[in-house]
C-alpha positions as CSV (number, residue, x, y, z in Angstrom):
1,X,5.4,5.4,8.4
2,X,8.6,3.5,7.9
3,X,9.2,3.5,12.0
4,X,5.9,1.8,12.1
5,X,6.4,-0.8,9.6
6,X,9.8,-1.8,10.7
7,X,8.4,-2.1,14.3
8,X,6.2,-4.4,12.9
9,X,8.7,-6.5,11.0
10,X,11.3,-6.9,13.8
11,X,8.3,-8.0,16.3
12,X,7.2,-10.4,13.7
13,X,10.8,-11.6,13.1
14,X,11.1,-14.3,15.9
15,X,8.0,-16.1,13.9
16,X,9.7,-16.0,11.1
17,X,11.2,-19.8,11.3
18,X,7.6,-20.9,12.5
19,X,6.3,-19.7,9.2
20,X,9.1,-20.8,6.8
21,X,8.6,-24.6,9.1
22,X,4.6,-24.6,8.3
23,X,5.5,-23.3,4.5
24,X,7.6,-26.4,3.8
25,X,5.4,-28.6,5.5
26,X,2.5,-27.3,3.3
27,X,4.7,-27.5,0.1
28,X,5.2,-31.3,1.0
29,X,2.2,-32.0,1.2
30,X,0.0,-30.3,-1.1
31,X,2.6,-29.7,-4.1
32,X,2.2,-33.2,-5.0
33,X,-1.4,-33.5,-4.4
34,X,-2.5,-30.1,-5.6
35,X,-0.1,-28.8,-7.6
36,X,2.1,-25.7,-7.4
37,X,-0.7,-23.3,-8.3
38,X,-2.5,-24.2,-5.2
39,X,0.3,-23.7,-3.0
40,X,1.4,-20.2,-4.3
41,X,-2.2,-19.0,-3.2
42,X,-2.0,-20.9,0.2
43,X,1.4,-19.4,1.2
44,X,0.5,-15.8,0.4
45,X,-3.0,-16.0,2.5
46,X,-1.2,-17.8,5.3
47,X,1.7,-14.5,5.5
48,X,-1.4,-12.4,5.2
49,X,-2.8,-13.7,7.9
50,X,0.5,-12.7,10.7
51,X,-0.8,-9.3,9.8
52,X,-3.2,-10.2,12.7
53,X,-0.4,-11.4,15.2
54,X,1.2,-7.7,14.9
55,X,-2.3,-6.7,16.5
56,X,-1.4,-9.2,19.4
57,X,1.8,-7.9,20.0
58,X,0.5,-4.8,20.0
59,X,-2.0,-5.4,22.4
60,X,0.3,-7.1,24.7
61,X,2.5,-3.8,25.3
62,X,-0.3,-1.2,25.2
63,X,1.5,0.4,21.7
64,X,-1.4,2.2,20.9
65,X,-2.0,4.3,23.9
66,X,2.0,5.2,23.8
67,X,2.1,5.8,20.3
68,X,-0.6,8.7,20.1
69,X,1.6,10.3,22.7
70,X,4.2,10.7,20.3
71,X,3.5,12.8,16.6
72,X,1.5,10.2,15.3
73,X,-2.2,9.9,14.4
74,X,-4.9,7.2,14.1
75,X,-4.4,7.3,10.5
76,X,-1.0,6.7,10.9
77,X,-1.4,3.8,12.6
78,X,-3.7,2.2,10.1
79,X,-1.7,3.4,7.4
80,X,1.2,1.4,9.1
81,X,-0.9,-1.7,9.2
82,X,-2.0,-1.6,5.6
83,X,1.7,-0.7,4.3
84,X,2.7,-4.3,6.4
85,X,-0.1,-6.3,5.1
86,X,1.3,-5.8,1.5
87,X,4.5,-6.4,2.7
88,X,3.5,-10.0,4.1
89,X,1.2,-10.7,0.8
90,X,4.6,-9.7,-1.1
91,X,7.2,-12.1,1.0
92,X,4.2,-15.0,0.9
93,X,3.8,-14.7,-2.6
94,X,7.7,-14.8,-3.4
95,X,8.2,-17.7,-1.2
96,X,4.8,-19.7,-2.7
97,X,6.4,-18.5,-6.0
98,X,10.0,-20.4,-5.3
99,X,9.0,-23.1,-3.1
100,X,6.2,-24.1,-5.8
101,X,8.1,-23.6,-8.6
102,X,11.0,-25.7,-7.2
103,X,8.6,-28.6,-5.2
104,X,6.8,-28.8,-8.6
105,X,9.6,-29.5,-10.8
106,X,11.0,-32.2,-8.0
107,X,7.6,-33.6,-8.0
108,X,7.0,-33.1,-11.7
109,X,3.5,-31.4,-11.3
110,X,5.2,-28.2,-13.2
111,X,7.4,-28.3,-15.9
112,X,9.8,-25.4,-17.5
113,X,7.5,-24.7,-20.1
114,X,4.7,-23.7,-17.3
115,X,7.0,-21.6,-15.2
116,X,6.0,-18.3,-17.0
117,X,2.3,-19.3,-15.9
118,X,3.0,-20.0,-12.7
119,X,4.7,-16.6,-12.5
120,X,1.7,-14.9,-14.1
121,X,-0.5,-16.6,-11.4
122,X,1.5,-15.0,-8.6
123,X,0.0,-11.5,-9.3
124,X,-4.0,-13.0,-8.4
125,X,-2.3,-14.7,-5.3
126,X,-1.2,-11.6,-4.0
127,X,-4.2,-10.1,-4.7
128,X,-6.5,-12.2,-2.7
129,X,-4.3,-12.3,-0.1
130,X,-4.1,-8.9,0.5
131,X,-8.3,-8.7,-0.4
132,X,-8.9,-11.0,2.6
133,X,-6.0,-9.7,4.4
134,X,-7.8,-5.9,4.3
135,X,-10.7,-7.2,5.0
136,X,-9.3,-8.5,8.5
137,X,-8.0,-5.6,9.8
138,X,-10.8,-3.1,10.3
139,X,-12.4,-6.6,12.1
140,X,-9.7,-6.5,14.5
141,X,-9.0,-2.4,15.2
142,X,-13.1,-3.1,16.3
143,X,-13.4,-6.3,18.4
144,X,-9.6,-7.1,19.2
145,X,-6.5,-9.3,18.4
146,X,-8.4,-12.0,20.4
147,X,-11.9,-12.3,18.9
148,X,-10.6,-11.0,15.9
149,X,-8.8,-14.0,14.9
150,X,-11.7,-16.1,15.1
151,X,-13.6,-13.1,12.9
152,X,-11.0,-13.8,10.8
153,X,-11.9,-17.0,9.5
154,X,-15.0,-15.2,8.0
155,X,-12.9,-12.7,6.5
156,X,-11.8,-15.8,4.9
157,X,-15.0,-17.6,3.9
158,X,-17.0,-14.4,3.0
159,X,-14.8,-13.2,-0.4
160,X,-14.4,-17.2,-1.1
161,X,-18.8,-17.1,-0.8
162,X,-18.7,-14.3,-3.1
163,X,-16.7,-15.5,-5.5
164,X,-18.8,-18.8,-5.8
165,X,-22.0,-17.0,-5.8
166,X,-20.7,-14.6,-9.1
167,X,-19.0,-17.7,-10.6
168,X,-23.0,-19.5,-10.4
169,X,-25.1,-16.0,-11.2
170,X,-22.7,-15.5,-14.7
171,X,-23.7,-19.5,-15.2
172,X,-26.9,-18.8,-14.6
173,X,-27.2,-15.6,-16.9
174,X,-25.8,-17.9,-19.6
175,X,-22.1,-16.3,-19.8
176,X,-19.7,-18.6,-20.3
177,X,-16.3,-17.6,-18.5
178,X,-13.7,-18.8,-21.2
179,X,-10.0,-19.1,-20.7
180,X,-9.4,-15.5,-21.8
181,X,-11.9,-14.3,-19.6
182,X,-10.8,-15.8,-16.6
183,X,-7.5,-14.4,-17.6
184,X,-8.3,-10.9,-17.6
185,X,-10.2,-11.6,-14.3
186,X,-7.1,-12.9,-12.9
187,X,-5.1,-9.8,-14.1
188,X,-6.9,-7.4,-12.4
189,X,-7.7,-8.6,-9.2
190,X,-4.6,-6.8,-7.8
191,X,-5.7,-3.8,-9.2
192,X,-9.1,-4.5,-7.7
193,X,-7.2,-5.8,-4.0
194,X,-5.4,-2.4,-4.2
195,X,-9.2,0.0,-4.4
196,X,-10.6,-2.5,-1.6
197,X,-7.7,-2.2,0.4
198,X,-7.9,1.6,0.2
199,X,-11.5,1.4,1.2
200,X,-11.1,-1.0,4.0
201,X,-8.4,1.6,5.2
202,X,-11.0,4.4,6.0
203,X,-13.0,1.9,6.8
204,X,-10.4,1.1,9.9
205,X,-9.7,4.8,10.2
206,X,-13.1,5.5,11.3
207,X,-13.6,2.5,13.5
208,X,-10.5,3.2,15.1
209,X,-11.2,6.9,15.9
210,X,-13.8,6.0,17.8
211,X,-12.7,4.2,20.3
212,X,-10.7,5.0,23.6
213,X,-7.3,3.9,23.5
């Protein structure tokens, strides 16, 4: 498992001052329009989202086909994927986590006093990062690195759709979400990304297993 993550990592390592680039250029530009909150949620999706690029490389070099030559299983291969997803959601959450925190007390949309919430906030971004993130990968191991990133964006939409339509049928069924509510909500949704991301793993185990490498 750890062979397969840190093949992952050093392949993704030559993006790695592409990202940080597009981080900084998002931070300047939505910090002071949106706020930091917004921003610590857009940098761990976008991180999430290079878990889909390791599929590329992959592809590129035929790893699949070598690897199952060698003591390694299906499973492990999905396993691997998973285990770098979470590490992506993690690094994309720190960095939303500093560079809002510092853009938004340069552009005074976050003040000291708020830190401890914009801390707090970081656990639901990671969440729904890795939630979509886990979501995309069983859409890839089935159509591809290539049609998959354009599958992606509905891995995207669909969650966002579903959150919408719950946030309208608890209007509708008269229940009022109130600030500690939404608080508990927020709390547990990386508890909840964890189960889904389990699921979504046999999910890609089973999709992958059947198909000729």
């Amino acid at each position: 498992m750890k062979s397969l993550v840190l093949k992952d990592l050093f392949n993704i390592a030559h993006n790695a001052k592409s990202m940080a680039i597009i981080l900084l250029l998002f931070a300047a530009i939505f910090i002071p329009s949106s706020g930091a909150e917004g921003y610590l949620f857009i940098s761990a999706i976008l991180c999430s989202m290079m878990i889909v690029t390791t599929f590329a490389f992959d592809d590129a070099c035929k790893w699949p086909r070598y690897a199952l030559t060698m003591p390694l299983s299906k499973r492990d291969l999905v396993r691997g994927k998973f285990a770098v997803l979470a590490i992506f959601c993690t690094v994309g959450t720190v960095l939303g986590l500093l560079l809002g925190a510092v853009g938004g007390l340069l552009a005074r949309k976050v003040s000291l006093e708020a830190l401890p919430s914009l801390c707090f906030l970081a656990l639901p971004a990671w969440g729904f990062a890795m939630l979509l993130g886990s979501l995309s990968i069983p859409l890839v191991f089935r159509f591809g690195s290539e049609r998959g990133r354009i599958l992606l964006i509905l891995s995207f939409i669909v969650p966002a759709g579903l959150f919408l339509g719950a946030h309208r049928l608890l209007l509708l069924l008269g229940i009022e979400l109130t600030g500690q509510v939404v608080l508990a909500l927020l709390g547990v949704l990386p508890l909840f990304a964890l189960l889904f991301g389990l699921l979504m793993e046999q999910v890609s185990v089973r999709v992958f297993s059947r198909q000729e490498v």
